[in-house]
C-alpha positions as CSV (number, residue, x, y, z in Angstrom):
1,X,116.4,88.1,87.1
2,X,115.3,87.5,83.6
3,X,111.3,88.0,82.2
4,X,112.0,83.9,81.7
5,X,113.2,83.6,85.0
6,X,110.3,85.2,86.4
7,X,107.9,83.2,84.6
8,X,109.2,79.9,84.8
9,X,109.6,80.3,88.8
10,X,105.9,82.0,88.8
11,X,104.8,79.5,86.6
12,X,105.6,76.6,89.8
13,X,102.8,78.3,91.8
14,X,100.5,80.3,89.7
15,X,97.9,80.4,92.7
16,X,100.5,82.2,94.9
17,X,101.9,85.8,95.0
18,X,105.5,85.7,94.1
19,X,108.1,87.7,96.2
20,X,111.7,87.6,94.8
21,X,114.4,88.2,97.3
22,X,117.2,90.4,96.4
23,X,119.5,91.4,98.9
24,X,117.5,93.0,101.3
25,X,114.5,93.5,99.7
26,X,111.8,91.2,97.8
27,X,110.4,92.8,94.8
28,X,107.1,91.5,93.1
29,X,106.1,92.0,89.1
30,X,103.4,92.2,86.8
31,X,100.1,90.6,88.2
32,X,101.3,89.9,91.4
33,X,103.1,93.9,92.5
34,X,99.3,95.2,91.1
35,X,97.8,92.7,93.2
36,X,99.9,93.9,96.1
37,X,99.4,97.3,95.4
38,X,95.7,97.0,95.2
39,X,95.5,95.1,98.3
40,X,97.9,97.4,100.7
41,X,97.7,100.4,98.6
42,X,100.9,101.7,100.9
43,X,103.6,100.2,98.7
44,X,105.3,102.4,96.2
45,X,104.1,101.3,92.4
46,X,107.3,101.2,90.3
47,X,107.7,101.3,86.6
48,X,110.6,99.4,84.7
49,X,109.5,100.4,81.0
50,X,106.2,98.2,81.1
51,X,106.9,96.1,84.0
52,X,104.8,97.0,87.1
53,X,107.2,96.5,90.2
54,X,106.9,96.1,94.0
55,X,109.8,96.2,96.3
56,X,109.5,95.5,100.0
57,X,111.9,96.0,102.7
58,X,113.1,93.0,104.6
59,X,111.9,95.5,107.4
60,X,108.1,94.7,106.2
61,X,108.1,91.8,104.8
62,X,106.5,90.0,107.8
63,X,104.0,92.7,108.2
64,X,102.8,92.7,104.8
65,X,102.4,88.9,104.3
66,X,100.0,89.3,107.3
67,X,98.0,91.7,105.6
68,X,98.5,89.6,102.2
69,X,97.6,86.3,104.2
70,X,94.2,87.7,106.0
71,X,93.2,89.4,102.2
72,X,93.0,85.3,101.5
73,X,96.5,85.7,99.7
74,X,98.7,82.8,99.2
75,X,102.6,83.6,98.8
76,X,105.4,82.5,97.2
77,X,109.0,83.4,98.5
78,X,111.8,82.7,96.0
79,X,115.3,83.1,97.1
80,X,118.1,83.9,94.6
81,X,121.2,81.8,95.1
82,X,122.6,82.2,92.2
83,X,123.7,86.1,91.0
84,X,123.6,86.7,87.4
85,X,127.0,87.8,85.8
């Protein structure tokens, strides 16, 4: 996905954390994978030049938007059905 992607589809639910799936993982950026971090502090921060980034396993996923949810987090799942060329 593209920065513009990202923001545009952010940009439909500001109030919510935004998980993008990608195979079989969902990644977060910016704001919202510091926001994850700072609230689980168990995720692995990655850098993508100056691009904070979260990835999740599909493995977790449940278990973290529980612990997301009861921090008074409200989630956004995007799915990708289209894949870039």
């Amino acid at each position: 996905m593209t920065k513009e992607q990202i923001q545009q589809l952010r940009a439909l639910r500001p109030e919510a954390i935004s998980l993008f799936r990608e195979d079989y993982t969902y990644k977060a950026y910016d704001t919202d994978a510091q926001t994850i971090y700072s609230v689980l502090m168990n995720r692995p921060m990655e850098r993508l030049g100056n691009i904070a980034e979260v990835i999740i396993k599909k493995s977790d996923l449940e278990s973290t938007i529980r612990k997301l949810v009861r921090a008074g987090k409200k989630i956004a799942i995007h799915e990708n059905l289209v894949r870039p060329r």
